[in-house]
C-alpha positions in Angstrom: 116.5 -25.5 -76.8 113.2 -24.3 -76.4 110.7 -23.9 -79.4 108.7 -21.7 -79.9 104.7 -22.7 -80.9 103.0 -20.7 -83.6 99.7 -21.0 -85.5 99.2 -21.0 -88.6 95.1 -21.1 -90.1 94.5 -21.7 -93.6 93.1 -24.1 -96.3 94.2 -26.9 -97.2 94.7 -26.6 -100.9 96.6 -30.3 -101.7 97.8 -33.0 -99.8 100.9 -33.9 -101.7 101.5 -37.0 -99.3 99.5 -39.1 -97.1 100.7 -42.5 -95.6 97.2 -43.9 -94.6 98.8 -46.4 -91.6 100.6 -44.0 -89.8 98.9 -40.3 -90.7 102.1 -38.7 -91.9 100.7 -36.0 -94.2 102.6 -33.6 -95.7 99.9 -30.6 -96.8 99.8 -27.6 -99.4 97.8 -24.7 -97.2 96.6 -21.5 -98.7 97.3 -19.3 -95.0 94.5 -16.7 -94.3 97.0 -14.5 -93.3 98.8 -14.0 -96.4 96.5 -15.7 -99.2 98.7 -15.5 -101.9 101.3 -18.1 -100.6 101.4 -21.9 -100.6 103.1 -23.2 -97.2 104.1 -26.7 -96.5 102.9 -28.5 -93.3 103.5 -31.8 -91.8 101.5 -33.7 -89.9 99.7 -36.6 -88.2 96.6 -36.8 -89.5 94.5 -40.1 -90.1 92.6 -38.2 -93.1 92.7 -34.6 -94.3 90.9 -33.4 -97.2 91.8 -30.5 -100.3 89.6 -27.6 -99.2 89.1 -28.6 -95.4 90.0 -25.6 -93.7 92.5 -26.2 -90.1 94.3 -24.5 -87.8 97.5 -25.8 -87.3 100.3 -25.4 -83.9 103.6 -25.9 -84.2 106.6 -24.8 -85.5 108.6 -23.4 -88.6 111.5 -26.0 -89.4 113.8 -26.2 -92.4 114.4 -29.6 -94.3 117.9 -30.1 -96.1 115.8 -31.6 -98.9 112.7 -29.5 -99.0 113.3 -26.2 -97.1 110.8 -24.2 -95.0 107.9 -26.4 -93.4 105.3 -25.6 -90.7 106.1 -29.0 -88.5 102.2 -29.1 -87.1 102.2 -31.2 -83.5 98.5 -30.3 -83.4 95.4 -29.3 -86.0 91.9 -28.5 -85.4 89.8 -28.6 -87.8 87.2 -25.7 -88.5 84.1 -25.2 -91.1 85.0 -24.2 -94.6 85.7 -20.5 -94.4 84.7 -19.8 -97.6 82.4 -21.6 -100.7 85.4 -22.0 -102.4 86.5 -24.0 -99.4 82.7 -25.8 -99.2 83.8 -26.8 -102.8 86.7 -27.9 -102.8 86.2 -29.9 -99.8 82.8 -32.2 -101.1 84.9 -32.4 -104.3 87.9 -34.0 -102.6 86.7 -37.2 -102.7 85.9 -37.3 -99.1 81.9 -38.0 -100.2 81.2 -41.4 -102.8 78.9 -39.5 -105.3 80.2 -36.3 -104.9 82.8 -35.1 -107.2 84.0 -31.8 -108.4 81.3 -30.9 -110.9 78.3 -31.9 -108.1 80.5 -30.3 -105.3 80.6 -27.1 -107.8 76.5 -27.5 -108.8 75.4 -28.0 -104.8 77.7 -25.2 -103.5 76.5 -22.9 -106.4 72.6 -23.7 -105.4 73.3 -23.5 -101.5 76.3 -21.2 -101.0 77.3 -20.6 -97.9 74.2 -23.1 -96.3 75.6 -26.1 -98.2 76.9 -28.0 -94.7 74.1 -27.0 -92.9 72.0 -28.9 -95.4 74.4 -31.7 -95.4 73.8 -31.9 -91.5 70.5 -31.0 -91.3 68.1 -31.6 -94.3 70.3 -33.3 -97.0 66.7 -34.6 -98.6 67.2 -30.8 -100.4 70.4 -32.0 -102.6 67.7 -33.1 -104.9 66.9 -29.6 -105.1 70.2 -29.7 -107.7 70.7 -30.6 -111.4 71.6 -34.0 -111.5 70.8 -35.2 -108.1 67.7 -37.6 -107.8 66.8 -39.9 -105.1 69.2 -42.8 -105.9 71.9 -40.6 -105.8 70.7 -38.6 -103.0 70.7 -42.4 -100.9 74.4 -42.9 -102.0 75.4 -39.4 -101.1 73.1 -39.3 -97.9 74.9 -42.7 -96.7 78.6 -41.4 -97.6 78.0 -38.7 -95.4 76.6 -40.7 -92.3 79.8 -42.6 -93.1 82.1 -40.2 -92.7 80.0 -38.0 -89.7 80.4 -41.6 -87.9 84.2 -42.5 -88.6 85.2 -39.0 -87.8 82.9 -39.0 -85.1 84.8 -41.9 -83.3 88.3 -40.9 -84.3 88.0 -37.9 -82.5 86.8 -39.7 -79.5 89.8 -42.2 -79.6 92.1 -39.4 -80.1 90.7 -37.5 -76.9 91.5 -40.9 -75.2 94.6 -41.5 -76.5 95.5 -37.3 -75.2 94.5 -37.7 -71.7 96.9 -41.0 -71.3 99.5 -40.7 -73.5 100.8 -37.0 -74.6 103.1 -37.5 -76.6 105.5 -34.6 -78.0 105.3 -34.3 -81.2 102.8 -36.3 -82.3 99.2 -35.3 -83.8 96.7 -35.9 -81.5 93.7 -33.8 -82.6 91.7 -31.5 -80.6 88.0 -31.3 -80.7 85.9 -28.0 -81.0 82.5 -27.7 -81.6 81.9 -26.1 -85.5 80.6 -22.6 -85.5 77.1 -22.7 -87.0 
């Protein structure tokens, strides 16, 4: 039987399920083709966030339990398409310091420049309501934090890819963000 591999790009609106030892994550994604659905994909992931934004491969499956899924063998990640995205994302949890309301209050002040500050001159969050220099260093470190974990994931993941392809399972592919 063969299967046939679709894409499907979107953002990621909840994760409903995440086991954190093995990366099973079953997803709520908003698609960009048709955003007035919710579609449920599964996947491998070590850690996805609400609001990142990820194109997915795979397939269309149905579960006897929970119907129609995208069963995702692969996901790359992309930059927030949109500040809604930007928002939801920083307010995920993904950053210590940053929660809804300061995700909401930096994307509002920086709009669509908000990761470029957050990579490249993150001393301007204090530029916000509610943001001086003690949380700045908290937020500022959170980041670095998850930069470098991510940063070192992907490169064991690329490793892990060129020895061991496995079908079916997530190994994620690297592309450089569009600025």
């Amino acid at each position: 039987m063969n299967i046939i591999t679709e894409t499907l790009t979107g953002i990621v609106n909840r994760v409903t399920y995440h086991n954190p030892d093995s990366g099973w994550s079953v997803l709520r994604v908003q698609p960009f083709n048709s955003p007035q659905q919710q579609e449920t994909v599964t996947v491998h992931q070590t850690k996805v966030f609400a609001g990142a934004t990820i194109e997915f491969r795979g397939a269309w499956t149905i579960d006897h339990k929970y119907g129609r899924q995208f069963k995702a063998t692969e996901a790359i990640e992309k930059k927030p398409a949109t500040t809604a995205a930007i928002e939801k994302y920083l307010g995920s949890g993904l950053i210590k310091g940053v929660g809804p309301k300061t995700a909401k209050r930096i994307v509002k002040h920086f709009q669509n420049e908000t990761l470029e500050i957050f990579e490249n001159d993150i001393n301007r969050l204090t530029e916000v309501t509610g943001i001086a220099k003690k949380k700045l260093t908290m937020i500022e470190l959170a980041w670095t934090e998850h930069r470098a974990i991510r940063g070192v994931w992907l490169l064991l993941c690329l490793q892990r890819k060129k020895t061991d392809p496995k079908p079916g399972i997530l190994w994620l592919q690297c592309q450089k963000r569009s600025k």
